[in-house]
C-alpha positions in Angstrom: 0.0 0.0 0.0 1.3 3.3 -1.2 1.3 5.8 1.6 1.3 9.7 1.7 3.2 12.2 2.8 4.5 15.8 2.7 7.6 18.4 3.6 8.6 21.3 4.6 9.8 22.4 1.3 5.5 22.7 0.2 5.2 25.7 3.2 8.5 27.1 1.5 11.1 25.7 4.2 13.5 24.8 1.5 17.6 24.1 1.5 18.9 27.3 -0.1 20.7 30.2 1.5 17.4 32.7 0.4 16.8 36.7 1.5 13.3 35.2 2.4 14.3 33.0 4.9 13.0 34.9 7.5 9.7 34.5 6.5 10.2 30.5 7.0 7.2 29.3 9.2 8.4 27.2 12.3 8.4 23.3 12.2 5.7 23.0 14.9 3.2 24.8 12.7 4.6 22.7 9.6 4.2 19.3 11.6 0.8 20.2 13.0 -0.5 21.1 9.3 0.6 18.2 7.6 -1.1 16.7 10.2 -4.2 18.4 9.8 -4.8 18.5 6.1 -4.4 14.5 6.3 -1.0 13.4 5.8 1.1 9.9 7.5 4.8 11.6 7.5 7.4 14.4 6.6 10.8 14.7 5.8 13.2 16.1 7.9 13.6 19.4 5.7 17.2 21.4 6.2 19.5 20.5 8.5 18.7 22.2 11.7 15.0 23.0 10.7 13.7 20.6 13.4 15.3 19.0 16.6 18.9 17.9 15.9 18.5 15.3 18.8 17.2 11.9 18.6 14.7 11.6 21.2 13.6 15.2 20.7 12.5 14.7 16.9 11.2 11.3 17.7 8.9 12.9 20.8 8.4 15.6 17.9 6.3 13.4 15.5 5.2 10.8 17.6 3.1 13.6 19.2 1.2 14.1 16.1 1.4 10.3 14.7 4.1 11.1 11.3 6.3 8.8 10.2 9.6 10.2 9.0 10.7 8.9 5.2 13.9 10.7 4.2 16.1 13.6 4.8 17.1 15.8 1.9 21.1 16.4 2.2 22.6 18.3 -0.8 26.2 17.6 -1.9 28.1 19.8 -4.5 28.9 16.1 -6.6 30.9 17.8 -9.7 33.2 19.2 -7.1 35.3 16.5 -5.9 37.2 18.4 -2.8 33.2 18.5 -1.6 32.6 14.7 -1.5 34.2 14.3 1.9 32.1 16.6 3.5 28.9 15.8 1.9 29.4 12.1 3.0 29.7 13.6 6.6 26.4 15.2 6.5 24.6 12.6 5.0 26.4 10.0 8.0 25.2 12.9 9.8 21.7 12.7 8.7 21.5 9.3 8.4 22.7 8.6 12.4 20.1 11.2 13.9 17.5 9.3 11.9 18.8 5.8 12.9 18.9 7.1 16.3 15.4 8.3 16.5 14.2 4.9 15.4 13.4 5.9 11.3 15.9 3.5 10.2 13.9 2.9 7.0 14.5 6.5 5.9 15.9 7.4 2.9 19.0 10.1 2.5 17.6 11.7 -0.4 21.0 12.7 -2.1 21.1 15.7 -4.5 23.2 17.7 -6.0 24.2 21.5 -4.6 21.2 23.1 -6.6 21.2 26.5 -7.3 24.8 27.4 -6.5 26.2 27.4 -10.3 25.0 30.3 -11.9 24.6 28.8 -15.3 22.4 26.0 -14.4 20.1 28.1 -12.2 19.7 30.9 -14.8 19.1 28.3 -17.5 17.2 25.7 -15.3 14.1 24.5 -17.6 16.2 25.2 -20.6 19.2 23.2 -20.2 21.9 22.5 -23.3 24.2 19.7 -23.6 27.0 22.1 -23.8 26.0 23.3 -20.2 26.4 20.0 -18.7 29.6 17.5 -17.1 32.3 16.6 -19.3 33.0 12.7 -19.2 35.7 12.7 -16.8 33.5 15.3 -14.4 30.4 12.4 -15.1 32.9 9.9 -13.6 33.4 11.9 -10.3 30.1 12.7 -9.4 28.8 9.7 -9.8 31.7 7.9 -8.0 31.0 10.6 -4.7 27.6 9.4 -5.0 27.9 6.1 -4.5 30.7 7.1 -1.8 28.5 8.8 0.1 25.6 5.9 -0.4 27.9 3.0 0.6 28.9 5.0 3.8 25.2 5.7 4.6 24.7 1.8 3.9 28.0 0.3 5.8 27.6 2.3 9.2 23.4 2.3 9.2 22.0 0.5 6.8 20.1 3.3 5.6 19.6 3.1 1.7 20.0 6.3 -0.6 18.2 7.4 -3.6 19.7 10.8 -5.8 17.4 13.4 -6.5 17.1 14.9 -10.1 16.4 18.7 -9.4 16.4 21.5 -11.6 19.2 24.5 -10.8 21.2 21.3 -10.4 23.9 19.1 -12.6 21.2 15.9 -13.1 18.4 17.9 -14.4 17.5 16.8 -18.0 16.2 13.0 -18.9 19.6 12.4 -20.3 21.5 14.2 -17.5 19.5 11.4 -15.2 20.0 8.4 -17.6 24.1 8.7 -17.5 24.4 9.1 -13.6 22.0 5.8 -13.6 24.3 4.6 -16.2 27.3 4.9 -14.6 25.9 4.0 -10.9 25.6 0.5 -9.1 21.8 0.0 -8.7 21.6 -2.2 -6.3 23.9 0.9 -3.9 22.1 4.0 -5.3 18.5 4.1 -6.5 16.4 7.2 -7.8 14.2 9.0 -6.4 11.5 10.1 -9.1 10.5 13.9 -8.5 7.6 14.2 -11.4 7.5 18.0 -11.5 11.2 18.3 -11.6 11.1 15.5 -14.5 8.5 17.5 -16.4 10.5 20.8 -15.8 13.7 19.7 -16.7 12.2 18.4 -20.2 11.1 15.2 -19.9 7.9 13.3 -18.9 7.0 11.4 -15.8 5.3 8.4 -17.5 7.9 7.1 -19.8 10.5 8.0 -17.0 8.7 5.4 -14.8 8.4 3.1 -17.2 12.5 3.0 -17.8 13.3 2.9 -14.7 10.7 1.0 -12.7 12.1 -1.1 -9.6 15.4 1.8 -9.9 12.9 4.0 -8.5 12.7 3.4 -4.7 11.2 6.7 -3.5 8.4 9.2 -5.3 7.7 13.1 -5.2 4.4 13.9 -6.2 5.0 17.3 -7.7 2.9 19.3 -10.8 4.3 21.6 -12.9 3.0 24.4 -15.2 4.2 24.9 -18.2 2.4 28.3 -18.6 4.2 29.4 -16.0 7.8 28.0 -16.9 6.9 29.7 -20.1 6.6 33.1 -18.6 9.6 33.1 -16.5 11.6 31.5 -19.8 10.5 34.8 -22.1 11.1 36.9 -18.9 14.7 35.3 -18.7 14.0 34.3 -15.0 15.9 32.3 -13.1 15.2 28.8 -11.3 13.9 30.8 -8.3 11.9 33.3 -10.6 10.1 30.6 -11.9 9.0 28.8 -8.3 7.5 32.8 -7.7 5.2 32.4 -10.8 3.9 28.7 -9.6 6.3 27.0 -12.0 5.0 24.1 -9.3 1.7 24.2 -9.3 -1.5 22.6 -7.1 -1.4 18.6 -8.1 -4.3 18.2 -11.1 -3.4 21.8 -12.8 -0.4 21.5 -14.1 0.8 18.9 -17.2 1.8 15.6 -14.9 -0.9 13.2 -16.0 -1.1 11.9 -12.5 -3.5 8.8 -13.0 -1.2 7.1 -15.3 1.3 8.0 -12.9 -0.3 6.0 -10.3 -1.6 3.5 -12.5 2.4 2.4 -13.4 3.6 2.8 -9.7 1.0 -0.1 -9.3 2.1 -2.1 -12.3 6.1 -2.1 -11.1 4.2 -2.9 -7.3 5.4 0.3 -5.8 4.4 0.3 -1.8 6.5 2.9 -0.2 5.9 6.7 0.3 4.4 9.3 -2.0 5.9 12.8 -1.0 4.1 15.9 -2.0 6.6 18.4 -2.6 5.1 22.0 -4.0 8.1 24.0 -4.0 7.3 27.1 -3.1 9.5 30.1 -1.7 9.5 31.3 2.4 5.9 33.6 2.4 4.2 32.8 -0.3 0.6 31.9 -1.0 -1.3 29.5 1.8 0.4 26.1 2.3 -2.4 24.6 4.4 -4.9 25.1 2.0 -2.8 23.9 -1.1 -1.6 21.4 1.0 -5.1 20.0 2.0 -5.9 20.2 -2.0 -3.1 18.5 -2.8 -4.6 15.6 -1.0 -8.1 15.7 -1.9 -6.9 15.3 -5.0 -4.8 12.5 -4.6 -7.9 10.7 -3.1 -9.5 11.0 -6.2 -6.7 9.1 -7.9 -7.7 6.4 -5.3 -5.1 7.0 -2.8 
């Protein structure tokens, strides 16, 4: 049975270092909401966003009966000096959720999106020339699977990469050579279907290639009218999330039922994350948050 969940990320609690920041609503009020609007778990959001400490976390979302799936932990891959420290913050990660009894987490490994100015100015409209040459393909995806067999060896916590727009593994074939040149059975992928569709490619036939490679989900929508306004704008990653590049599930172009209908065929049973990325103060995350899961019971789930 596929079960739902959501993040902080959706009331616009996100990983980057953003001027907004301030206007980040507190976990408490994130917890109790996803809560509210109907939701089984969260993920853990940035480092530091809730408690750092085992039993505090744990006494955190016990209180309002979540389950915690995965913890987001960005790594700057194409730089190599960066591996070492990006595999101590996923063991980081990875121990507090051990500790705190989520040993079925994920570490949702991605790359350091929005810090090379290229991809985040271009993100939606990526070239190949823009991308890794064969020899920088070959280290990333070898501090990948670094940091996934150190997760694996000291907690037998299992990690899945993240394709994400702004970032290095962004396109369809950006994703198919890190899968390419990656050990399956170490690092699997976690299928973001907004960021799929954003980055040029659709969510359907991606499923369908990958299948059982895909051990977690992000249900995420995306609008191409509004990807199209911050393209002929010349708008960045982030100018596009302020026009709703990532919509309300069921208004945007992810055909969701076929979706749901494939992640039964491959016998999919873990979590579905809702993800709407959306920057610190905008719009009403409960109520977008509560649509998002009517409508996801009226796919049945």
């Amino acid at each position: 049975m596929m079960k739902i969940a959501n993040a902080p990320c959706s009331w616009g609690a996100l990983e980057f270092d953003l001027e907004e920041k301030s206007e980040e609503i507190g976990f408490e009020q994130v917890l109790d909401e996803i809560r509210e609007t109907g939701y089984m778990g969260t993920e853990l959001g940035d480092w530091g966003y809730m408690p750092t400490t085992p039993g505090l976390l744990r006494a955190e979302l016990d209180k309002r009966e979540l389950d915690l799936l995965g913890a987001f932990v960005p790594v700057a891959l194409a730089n190599a000096p960066s591996h070492e420290a990006g595999m101590e913050s996923a063991l980081k990660v990875a121990e507090l959720m051990f500790n705190a009894g989520y040993e079925k987490s994920f570490i949702v490994l991605a790359d350091d999106n929005g810090s090379v100015p290229g991809r985040t100015n271009n993100a939606g409209r990526i070239t190949p020339e823009m991308g890794l040459t064969e020899k920088q393909w070959k280290g990333y995806a070898a501090g990948a699977e670094k940091i996934a067999r150190a997760v694996k060896d000291a907690y037998g916590i299992r990690t899945v990469f993240h394709h994400h727009c702004a970032g290095y593994v962004e396109t369809p074939e950006e994703i198919d050579t890190l899968m390419t040149l990656t050990d399956p059975e170490l690092l699997g992928l976690c299928l973001d279907m907004g960021h799929y569709a954003f980055g040029g490619g659709d969510p359907v036939k991606a499923l369908t290639k990958y299948g059982k490679r895909i051990w977690h989900v992000h249900f995420k929508d995306y609008s191409q009218e509004a990807a199209k306004a911050s393209r002929e704008a010349n708008g960045d990653y982030f100018d596009a999330i302020k026009r709703g590049v990532f919509c309300e599930l069921g208004k945007g172009s992810v055909d969701f039922r076929a979706v749901v209908k494939l992640l039964e065929v491959i016998d999919y049973k873990d979590w579905i994350v809702v993800e709407q990325d959306i920057l610190p103060g905008m719009g009403n995350p409960k109520v977008c948050a509560q649509a998002n899961r009517d409508y996801i019971r009226s796919l049945g789930l």
